[in-house]
C-alpha positions as CSV (number, residue, x, y, z in Angstrom):
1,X,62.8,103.0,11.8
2,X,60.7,100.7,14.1
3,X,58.9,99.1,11.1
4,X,62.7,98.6,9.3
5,X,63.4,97.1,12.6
6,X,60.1,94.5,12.7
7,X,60.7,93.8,9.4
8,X,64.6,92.6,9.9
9,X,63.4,90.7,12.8
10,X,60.5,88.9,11.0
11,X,63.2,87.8,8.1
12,X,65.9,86.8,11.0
13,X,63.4,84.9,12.9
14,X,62.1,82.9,9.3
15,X,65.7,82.7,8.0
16,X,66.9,81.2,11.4
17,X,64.1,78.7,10.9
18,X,64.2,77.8,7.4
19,X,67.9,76.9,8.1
20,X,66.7,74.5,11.3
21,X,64.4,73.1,8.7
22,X,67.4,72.7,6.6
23,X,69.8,70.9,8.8
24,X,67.9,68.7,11.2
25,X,64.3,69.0,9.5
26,X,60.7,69.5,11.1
27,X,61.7,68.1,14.1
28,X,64.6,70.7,14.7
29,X,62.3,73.3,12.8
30,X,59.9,72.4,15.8
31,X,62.5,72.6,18.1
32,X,63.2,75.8,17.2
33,X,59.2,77.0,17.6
34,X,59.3,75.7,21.0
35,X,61.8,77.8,21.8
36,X,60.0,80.9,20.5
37,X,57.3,80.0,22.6
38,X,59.1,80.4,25.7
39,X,58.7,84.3,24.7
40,X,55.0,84.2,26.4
41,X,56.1,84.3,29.6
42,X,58.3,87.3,29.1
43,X,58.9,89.7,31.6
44,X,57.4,92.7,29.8
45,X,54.7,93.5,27.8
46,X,56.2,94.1,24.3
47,X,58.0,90.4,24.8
48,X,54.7,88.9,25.3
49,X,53.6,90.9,22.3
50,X,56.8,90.4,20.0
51,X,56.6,86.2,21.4
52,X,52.8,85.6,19.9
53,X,53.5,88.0,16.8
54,X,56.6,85.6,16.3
55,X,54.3,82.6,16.4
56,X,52.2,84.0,13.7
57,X,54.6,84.6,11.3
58,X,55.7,80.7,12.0
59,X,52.6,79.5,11.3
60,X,52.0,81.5,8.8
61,X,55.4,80.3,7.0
62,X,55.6,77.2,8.4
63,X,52.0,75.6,8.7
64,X,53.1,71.8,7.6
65,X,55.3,71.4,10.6
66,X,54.2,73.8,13.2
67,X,50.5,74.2,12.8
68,X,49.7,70.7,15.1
69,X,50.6,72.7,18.1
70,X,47.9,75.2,17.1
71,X,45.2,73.8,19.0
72,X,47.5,73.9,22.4
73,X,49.0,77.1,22.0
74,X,44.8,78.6,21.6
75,X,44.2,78.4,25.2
76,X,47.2,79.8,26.6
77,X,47.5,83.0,23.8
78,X,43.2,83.5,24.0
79,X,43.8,84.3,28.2
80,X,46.3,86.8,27.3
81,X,43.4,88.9,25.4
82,X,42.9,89.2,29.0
83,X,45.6,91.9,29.1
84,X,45.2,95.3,29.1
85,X,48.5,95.9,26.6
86,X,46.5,96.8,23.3
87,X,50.0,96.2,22.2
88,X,49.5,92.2,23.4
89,X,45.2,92.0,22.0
90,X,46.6,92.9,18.8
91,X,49.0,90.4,18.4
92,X,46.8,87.6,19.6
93,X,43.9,88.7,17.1
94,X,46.6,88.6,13.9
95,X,47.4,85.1,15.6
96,X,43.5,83.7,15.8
97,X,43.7,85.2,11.9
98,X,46.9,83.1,11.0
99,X,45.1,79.8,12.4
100,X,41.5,80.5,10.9
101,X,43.6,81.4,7.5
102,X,46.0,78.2,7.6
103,X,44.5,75.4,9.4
104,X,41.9,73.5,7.3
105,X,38.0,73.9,7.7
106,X,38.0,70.3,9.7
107,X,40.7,71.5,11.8
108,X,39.2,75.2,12.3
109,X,35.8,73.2,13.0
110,X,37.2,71.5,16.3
111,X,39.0,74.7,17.3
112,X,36.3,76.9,16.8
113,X,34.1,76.8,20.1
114,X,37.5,77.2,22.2
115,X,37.9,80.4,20.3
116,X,34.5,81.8,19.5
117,X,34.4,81.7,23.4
118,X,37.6,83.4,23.9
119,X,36.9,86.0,21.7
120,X,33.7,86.7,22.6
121,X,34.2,86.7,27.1
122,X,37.0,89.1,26.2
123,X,34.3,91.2,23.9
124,X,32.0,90.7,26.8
125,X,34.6,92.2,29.4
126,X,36.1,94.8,27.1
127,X,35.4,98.2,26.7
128,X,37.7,98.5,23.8
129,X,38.2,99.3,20.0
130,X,39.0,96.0,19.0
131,X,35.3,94.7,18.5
132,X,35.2,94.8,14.6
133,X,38.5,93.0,14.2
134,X,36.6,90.4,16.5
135,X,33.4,90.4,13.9
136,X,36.2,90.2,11.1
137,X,37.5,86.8,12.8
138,X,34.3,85.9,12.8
139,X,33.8,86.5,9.0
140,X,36.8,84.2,8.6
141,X,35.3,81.6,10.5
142,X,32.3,82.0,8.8
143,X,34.4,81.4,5.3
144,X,36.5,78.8,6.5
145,X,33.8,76.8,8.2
146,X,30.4,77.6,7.4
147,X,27.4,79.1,8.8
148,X,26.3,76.4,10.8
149,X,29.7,75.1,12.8
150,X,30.0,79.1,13.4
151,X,26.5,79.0,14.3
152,X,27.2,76.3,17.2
153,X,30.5,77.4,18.4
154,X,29.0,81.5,19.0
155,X,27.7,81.6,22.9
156,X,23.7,82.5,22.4
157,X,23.5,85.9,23.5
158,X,25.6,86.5,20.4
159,X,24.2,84.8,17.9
160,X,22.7,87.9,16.5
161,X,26.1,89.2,15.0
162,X,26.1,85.9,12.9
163,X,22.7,86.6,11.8
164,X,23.6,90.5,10.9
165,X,26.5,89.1,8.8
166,X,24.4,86.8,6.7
167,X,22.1,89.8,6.4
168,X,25.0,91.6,5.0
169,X,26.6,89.3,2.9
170,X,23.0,88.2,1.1
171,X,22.8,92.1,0.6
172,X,26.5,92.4,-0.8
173,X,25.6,89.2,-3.2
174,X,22.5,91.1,-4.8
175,X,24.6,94.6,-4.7
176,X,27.0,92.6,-7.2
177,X,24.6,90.6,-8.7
178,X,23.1,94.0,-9.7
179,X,26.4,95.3,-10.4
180,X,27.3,92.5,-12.5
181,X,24.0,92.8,-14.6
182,X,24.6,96.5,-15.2
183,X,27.6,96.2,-16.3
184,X,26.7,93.5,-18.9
185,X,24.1,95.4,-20.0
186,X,26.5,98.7,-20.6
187,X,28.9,96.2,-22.5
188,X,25.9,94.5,-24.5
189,X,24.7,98.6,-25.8
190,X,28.5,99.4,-26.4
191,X,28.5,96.5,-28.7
192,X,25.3,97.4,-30.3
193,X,26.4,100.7,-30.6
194,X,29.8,99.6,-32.1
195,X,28.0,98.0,-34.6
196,X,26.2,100.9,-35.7
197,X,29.1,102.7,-36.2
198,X,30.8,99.8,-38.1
199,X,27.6,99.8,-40.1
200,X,27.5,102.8,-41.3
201,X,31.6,103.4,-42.0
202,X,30.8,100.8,-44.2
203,X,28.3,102.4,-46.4
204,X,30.5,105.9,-46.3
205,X,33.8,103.8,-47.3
206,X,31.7,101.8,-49.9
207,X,31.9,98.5,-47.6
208,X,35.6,98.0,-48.5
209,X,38.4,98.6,-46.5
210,X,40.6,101.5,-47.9
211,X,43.4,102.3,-46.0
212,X,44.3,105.3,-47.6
213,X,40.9,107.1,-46.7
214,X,41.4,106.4,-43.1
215,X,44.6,106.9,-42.8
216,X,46.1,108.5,-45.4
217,X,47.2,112.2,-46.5
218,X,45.4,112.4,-49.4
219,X,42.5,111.8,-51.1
220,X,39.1,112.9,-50.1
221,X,38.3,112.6,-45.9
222,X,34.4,113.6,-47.1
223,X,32.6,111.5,-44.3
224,X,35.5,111.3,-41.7
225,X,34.9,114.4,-39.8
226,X,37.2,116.2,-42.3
227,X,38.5,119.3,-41.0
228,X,37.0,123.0,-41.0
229,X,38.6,125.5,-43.1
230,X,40.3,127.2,-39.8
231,X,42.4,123.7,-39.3
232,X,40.0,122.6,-36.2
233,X,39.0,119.4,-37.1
234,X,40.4,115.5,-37.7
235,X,41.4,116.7,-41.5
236,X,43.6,119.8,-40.1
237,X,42.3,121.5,-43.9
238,X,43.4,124.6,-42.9
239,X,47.1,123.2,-43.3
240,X,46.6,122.1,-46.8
241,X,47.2,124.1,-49.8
């Protein structure tokens, strides 16, 4: 029931801006997204929560018009990883995702050390189970950006997680790589051995297709794996007379 529920309230809220889009364009669209902002200083937890998971789903939809005011919406949503709702860190970290994802890799570069420092002081204070979706972000950012802006925008005394991912990925490559080759190689002896087999059809059928002696009822199935004289068998011989 609650999921039904999210999911109505994630097609209302897009609806509801798709049609502000419609009748007064971005600037009512933004309008709009202003006004959904207003939901982070909500009284209760799960408003704070539902108010940045609204965001999201605006930017996500909406990234033309709406994703200039991601750079002054980081600061305010990276303090509230601050909070110790796990209902609140999780809708800020799908938000960080929905910026690295949309924004381009020259806007992500500039926004990168104000949330590679977010991210990682709240790692730093946390005691929680959210640190791999922090090393996935980071993985984004690493995608988006490359190695070295990443590389500049991580505080020092985590620089070693960036170095353990390159690790991993150069590791994954050769995995694949390896993979890839193996998989060749299967295909290249399933060819050979196709061929073999074509070969020597050929010499059994007298190198001419006949479609009667592969397919056919009657005539002689000598070389076909023609059946045994108990029916088992591709000629079934038990069933002829």
């Amino acid at each position: 029931a609650n999921q039904r529920t999210r999911v109505s309230a994630y097609e209302l809220l897009v609806e509801l801006a798709q049609h502000m889009e419609e009748a007064g364009g971005e600037e009512l669209l933004r309008r709009y997204f202003m006004m959904v902002t207003g939901g982070l200083a909500g009284a209760t937890q799960h408003m704070v929560a539902a108010a940045v998971a609204a965001i999201a789903r605006l930017l996500f939809d909406f990234p033309e018009a709406l994703l200039e005011a991601a750079p002054e919406l980081m600061s305010t949503t990276l303090l509230l990883l601050r909070s110790k709702s796990r209902e609140i860190v999780k809708s800020v970290l799908g938000f960080c995702k929905v910026v690295i994802s949309r924004l381009s890799p020259n806007e992500m570069t500039l926004l990168l050390p104000e949330m590679a420092e977010g991210l990682f002081a709240w790692c730093d204070d946390s005691k929680n189970q959210f640190k791999m979706k922090v090393r996935v972000l980071v993985e984004r950012m690493v995608r988006k950006c490359g190695y070295d802006a990443v590389q500049q925008a991580i505080p020092e005394n985590h620089a070693r997680l960036l170095v353990h991912i390159r690790k991993e990925k150069a590791r994954d490559e050769r995995k694949r790589q390896a993979r890839s080759e193996a998989r060749q190689q299967a295909a290249d002896g399933r060819s050979v051995a196709r061929s073999g087999r074509s070969t020597a059809t050929a010499r059994t059928l007298g190198g001419e297709w006949a479609e009667e002696d592969v397919f056919g009822d009657g005539g002689s199935d000598e070389g076909m794996g023609g059946g045994s004289d108990d029916g088992v068998g591709g000629g079934g011989g038990g069933a002829r007379s």
